[in-house]
C-alpha positions as CSV (number, residue, x, y, z in Angstrom):
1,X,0.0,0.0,0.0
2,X,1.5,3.5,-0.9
3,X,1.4,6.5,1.4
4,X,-0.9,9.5,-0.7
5,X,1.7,12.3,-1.5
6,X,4.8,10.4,-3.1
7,X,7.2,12.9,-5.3
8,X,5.6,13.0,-8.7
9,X,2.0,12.9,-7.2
10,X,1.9,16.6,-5.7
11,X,1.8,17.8,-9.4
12,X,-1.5,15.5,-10.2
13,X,-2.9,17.1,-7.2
14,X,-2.7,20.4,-8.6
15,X,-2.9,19.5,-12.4
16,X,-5.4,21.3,-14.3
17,X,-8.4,19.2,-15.3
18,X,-9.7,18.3,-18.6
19,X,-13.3,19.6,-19.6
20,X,-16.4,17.6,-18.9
21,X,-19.6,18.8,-20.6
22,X,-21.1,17.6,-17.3
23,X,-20.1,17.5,-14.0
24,X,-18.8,14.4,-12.7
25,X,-21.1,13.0,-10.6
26,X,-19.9,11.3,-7.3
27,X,-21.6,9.6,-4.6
28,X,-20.9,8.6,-1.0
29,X,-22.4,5.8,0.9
30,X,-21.9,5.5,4.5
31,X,-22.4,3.0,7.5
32,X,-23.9,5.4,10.1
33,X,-26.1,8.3,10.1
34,X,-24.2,11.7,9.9
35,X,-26.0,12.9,12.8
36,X,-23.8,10.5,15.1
37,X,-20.7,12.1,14.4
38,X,-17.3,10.2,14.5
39,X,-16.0,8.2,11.5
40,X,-19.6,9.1,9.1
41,X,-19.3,12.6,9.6
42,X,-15.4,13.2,9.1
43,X,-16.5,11.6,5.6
44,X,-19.1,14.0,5.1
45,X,-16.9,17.1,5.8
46,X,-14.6,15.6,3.5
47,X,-17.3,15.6,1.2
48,X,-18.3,19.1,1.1
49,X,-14.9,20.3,1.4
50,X,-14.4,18.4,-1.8
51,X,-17.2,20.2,-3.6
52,X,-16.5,23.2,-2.9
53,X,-13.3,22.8,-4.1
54,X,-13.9,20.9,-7.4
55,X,-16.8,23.4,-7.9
56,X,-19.1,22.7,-11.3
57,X,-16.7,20.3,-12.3
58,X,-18.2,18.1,-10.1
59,X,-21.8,16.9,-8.6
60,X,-21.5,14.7,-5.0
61,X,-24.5,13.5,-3.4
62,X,-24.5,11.3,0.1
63,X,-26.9,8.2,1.6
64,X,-26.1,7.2,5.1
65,X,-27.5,4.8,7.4
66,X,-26.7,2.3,5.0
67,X,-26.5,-1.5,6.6
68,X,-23.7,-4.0,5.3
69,X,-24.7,-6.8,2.9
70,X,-27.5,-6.7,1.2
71,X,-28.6,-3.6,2.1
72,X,-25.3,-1.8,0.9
73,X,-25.3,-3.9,-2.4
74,X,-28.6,-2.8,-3.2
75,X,-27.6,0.5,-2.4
76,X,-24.2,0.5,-4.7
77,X,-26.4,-1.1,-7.7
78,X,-29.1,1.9,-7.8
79,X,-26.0,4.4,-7.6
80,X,-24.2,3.2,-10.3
81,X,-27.3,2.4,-12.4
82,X,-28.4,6.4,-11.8
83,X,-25.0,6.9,-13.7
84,X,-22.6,8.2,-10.7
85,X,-18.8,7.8,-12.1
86,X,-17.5,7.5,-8.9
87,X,-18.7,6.0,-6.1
88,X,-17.0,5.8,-2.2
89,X,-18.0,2.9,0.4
90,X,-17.1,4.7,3.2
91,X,-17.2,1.6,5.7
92,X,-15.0,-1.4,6.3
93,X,-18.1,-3.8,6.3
94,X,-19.0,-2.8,2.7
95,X,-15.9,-4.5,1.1
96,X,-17.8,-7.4,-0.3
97,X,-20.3,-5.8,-1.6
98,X,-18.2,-2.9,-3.4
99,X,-16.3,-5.7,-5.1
100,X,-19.0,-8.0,-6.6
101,X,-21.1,-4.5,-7.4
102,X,-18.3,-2.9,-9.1
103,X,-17.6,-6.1,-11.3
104,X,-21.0,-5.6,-12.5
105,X,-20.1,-1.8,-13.7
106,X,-16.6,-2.5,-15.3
107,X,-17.2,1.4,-15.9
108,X,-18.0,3.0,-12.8
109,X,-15.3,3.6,-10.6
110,X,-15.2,2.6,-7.0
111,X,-13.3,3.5,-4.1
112,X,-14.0,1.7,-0.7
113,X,-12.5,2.8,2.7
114,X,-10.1,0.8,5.4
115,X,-10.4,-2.7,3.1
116,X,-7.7,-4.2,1.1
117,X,-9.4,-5.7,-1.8
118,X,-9.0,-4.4,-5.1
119,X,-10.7,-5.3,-8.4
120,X,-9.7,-3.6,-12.1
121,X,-12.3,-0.6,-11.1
122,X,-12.1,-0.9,-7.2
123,X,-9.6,0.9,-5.5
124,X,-8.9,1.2,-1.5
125,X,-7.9,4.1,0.9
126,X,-7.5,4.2,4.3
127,X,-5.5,7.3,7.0
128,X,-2.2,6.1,8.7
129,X,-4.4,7.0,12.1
130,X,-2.1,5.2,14.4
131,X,0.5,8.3,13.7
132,X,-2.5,10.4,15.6
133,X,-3.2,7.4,18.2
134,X,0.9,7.2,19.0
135,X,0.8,10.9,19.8
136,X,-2.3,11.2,21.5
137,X,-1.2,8.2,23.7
138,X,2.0,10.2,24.4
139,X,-0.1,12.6,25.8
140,X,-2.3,10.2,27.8
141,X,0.8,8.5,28.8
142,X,2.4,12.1,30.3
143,X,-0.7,12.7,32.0
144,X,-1.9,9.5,33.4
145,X,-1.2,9.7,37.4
146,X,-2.3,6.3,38.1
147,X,-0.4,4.6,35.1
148,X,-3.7,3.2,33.4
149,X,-5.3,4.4,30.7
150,X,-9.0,2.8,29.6
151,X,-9.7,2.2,26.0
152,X,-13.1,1.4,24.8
153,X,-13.0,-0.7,21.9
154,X,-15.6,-1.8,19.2
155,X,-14.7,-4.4,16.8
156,X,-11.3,-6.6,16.6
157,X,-10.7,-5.6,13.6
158,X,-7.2,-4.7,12.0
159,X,-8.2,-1.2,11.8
160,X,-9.1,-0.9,15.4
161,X,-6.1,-3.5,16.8
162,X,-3.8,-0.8,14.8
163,X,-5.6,2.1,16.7
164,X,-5.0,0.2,20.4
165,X,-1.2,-0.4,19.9
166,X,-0.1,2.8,18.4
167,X,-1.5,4.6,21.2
168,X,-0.2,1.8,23.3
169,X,3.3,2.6,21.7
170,X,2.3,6.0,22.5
171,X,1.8,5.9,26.2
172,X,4.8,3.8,26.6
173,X,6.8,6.4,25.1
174,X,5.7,8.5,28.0
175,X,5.8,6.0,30.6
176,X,7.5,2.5,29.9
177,X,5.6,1.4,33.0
178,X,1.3,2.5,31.7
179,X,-0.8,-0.1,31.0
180,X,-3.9,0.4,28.2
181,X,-7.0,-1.5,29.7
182,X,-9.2,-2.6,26.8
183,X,-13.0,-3.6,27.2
184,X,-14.7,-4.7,23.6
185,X,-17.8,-3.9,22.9
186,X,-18.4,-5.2,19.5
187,X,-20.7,-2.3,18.0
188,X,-20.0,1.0,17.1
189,X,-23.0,2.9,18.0
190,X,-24.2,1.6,21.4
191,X,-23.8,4.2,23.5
192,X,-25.0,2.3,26.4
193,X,-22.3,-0.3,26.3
194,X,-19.8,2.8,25.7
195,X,-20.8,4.4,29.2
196,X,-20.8,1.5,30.7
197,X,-17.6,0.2,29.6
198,X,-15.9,3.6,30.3
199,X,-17.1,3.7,34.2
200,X,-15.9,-0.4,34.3
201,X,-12.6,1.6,33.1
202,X,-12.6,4.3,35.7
203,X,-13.5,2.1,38.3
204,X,-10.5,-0.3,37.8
205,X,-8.3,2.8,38.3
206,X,-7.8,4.4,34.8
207,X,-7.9,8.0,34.8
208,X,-7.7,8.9,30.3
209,X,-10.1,7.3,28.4
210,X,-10.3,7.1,24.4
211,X,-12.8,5.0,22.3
212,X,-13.0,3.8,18.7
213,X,-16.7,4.3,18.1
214,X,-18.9,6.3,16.7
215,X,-20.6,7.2,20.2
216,X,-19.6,10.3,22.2
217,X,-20.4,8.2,24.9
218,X,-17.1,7.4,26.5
219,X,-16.2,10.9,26.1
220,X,-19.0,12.6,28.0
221,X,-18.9,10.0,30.9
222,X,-15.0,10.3,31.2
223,X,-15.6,13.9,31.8
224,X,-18.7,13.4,34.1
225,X,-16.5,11.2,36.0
226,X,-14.0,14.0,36.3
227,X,-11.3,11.6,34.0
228,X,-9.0,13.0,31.2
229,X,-10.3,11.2,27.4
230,X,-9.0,11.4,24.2
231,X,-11.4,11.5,21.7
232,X,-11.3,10.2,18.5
233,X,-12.3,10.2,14.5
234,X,-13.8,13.7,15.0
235,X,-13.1,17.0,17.1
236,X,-14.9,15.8,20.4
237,X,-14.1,18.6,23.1
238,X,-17.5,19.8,22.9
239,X,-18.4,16.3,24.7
240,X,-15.8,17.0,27.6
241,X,-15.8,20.2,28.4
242,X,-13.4,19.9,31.5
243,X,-11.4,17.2,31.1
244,X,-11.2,17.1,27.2
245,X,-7.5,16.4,26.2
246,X,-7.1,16.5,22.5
247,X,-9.6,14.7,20.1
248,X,-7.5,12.6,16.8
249,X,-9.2,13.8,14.0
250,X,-9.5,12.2,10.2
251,X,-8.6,14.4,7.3
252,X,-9.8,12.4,4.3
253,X,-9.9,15.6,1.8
254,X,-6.5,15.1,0.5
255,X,-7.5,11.1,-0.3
256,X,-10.8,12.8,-2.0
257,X,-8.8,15.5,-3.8
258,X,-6.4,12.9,-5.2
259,X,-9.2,10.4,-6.0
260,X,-11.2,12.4,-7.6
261,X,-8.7,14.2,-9.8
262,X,-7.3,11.5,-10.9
263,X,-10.8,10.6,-12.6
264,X,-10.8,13.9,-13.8
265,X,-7.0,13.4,-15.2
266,X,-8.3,10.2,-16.7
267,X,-5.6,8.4,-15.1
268,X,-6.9,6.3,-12.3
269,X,-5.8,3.5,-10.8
270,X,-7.0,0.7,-8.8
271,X,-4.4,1.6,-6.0
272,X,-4.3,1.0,-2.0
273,X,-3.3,4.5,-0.8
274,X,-2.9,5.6,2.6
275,X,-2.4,9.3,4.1
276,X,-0.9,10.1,7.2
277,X,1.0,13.1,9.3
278,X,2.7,13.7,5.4
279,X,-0.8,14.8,4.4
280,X,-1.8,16.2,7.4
281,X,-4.6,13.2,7.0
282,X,-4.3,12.7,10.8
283,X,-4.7,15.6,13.1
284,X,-4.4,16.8,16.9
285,X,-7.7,18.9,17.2
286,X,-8.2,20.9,20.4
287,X,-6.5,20.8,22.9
288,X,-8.0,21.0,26.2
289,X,-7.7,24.1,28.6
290,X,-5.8,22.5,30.8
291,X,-3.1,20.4,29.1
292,X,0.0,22.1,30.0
293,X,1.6,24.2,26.7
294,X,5.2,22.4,27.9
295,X,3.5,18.7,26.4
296,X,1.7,20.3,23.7
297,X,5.3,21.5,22.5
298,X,6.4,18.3,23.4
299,X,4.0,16.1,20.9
300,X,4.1,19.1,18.0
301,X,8.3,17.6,18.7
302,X,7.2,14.2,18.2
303,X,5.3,14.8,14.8
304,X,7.8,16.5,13.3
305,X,9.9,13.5,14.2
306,X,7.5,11.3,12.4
307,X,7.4,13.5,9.5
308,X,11.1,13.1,9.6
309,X,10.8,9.5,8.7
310,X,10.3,7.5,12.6
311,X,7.9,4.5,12.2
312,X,5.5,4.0,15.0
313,X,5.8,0.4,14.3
314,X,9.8,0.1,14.9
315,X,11.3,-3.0,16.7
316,X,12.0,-4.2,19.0
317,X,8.1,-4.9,19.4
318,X,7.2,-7.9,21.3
319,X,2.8,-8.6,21.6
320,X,1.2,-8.8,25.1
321,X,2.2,-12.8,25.5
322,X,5.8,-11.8,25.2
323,X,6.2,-12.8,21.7
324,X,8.8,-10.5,19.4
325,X,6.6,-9.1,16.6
326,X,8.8,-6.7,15.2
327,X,12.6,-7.7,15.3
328,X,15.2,-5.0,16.1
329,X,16.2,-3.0,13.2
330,X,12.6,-3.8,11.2
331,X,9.7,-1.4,10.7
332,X,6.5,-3.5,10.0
333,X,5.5,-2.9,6.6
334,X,1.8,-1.5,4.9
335,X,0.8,-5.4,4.7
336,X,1.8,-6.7,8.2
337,X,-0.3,-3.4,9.2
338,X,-2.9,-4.2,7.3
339,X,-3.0,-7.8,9.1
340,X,-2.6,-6.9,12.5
341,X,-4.5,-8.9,14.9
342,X,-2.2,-9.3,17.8
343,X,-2.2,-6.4,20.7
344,X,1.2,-4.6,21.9
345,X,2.8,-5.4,25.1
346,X,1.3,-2.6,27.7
347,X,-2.3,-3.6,26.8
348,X,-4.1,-5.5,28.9
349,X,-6.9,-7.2,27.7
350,X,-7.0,-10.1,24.8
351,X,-9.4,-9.9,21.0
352,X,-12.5,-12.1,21.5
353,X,-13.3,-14.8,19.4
């Protein structure tokens, strides 16, 4: 899989586009309804950003609440048979369905978030958002009093399994001794299972909480219960008004741009990209009022060292069994990422069955 902006791709980004005597018409189709925030609606301001930048040259339309399977290949049959050129599964569970749909419109092209298959007219993207975890679990890390940090997780996903270790990696950077408690909750949107997952958290002694769910759940009861959190996918401060300590925010606009252009161009490709800290596709959003400015300085450091060219996933790495993962010397590479369904040493807590 190839990081987004590569030398000789920053021209195509800017490259003036060839005439259409119509706009191109692209759709989105998401998992979740806007209205719940988080992963949906960092898509949808994606979205509009991307119109108004293309302007006339383009025409997007969205459809959320869309369920995976049948549902969602429904769905992706009635866009592409109402003639959209381009059309973007937004969720991980539409994978399947993208790829049998788009080998039934050789000419529609397709683009399908966080999955790795690719077909002739199917193409994959996904943000490096473990750069954002490992720095916001720096900050947990450098915070954190009692050494545990609570994360509320959803699905065991590679995705999510990324998220937990990089912001494992993150905390133990700060302090070699933390430990990241997971509870699962296998569902995105449940807010109930969020809360209560978060005060299970608190009440084993963590005192930061983050969450990869939809849900503002975790984020509002961390602060109710007076705890630091971390939130996550969107800018969530507005949750935790006290105890808010930065939110890791997805930037999918440059993917978009790139995407989109490259139809435009006439020269797409079926690709896997990802976008990270390079593209500014992962972001530190909002700080709370109370995180000291000495840290903040001291995370903006640790960017610029990742922009430098320092993996997050550099050995020695050994999994929470005591197992080496990553040998000294090695950085894991875009398809052991992509795999990744073993947890870091510091996190305790296992992936259900």
């Amino acid at each position: 899989m190839r990081s987004l902006i590569l030398p000789g791709l920053l021209c195509s980004l800017f490259a003036a586009p060839l005439a259409f005597a119509e706009p191109l018409r692209v759709a989105f189709m998401h998992e979740n309804p806007v209205g719940q925030g988080g992963w949906t609606l960092s898509h949808e301001l994606a979205r509009e950003r991307l119109q108004t930048h293309f302007g006339d040259q383009i025409s997007t339309r969205m459809l959320d609440g869309i369920a995976p399977g049948g549902d969602a290949e429904r769905v992706l049959t009635k866009l592409a048979r109402d003639g959209n050129a381009m059309i973007f599964a937004t969720s991980y569970g539409f994978m399947n369905s993208a790829l049998r749909v788009a080998r039934r419109f050789p000419r529609t092209t397709f683009e399908h978030a966080a999955g790795y298959n690719t077909a002739r007219n199917l193409g994959t993207y996904q943000i490096r958002a473990f750069q954002g975890r490992f720095l916001a679990g720096y900050a947990a890390g450098k915070l954190s009093r009692s050494g545990r940090i609570g994360y509320v997780g959803s699905f065991p996903i590679p995705e999510v399994v990324r998220g937990i270790n990089g912001f494992t990696l993150g905390v133990r950077a700060a302090n070699p001794e933390a430990i990241v408690d997971v509870i699962w909750i296998t569902t995105w949107s449940d807010a109930g299972r969020s809360r209560e997952a978060t005060q299970l958290l608190v009440s084993q002694g963590a005192d930061v909480i983050t969450h990869h769910t939809e849900t503002a759940a975790a984020i509002q009861t961390a602060d109710q219960l007076g705890v630091w959190s971390v939130g996550y996918q969107t800018d969530r401060s507005a949750f935790a008004p006290e105890h808010h300590l930065v939110s890791v925010a997805h930037n999918w606009f440059p993917i978009y741009r790139y995407k989109v252009q490259a139809v435009l161009d006439e020269n797409w490709q079926p690709t896997q990209e990802w976008a990270g800290v390079e593209a500014d596709a992962t972001q530190l959003v909002s700080w709370g009022k109370r995180v000291p400015e000495e840290l903040i300085n001291e995370v903006a450091a640790l960017r610029e060292e990742l922009l430098g060219g320092r993996a997050v996933f550099a050995g020695p790495i050994a999994d929470n069994e005591g197992a080496e993962r990553i040998a000294q010397g090695s950085v894991a590479s875009d398809e052991e990422l992509l795999a990744m369904e073993w947890l870091v040493e510091g996190v305790n807590g296992s992936r259900p069955d």
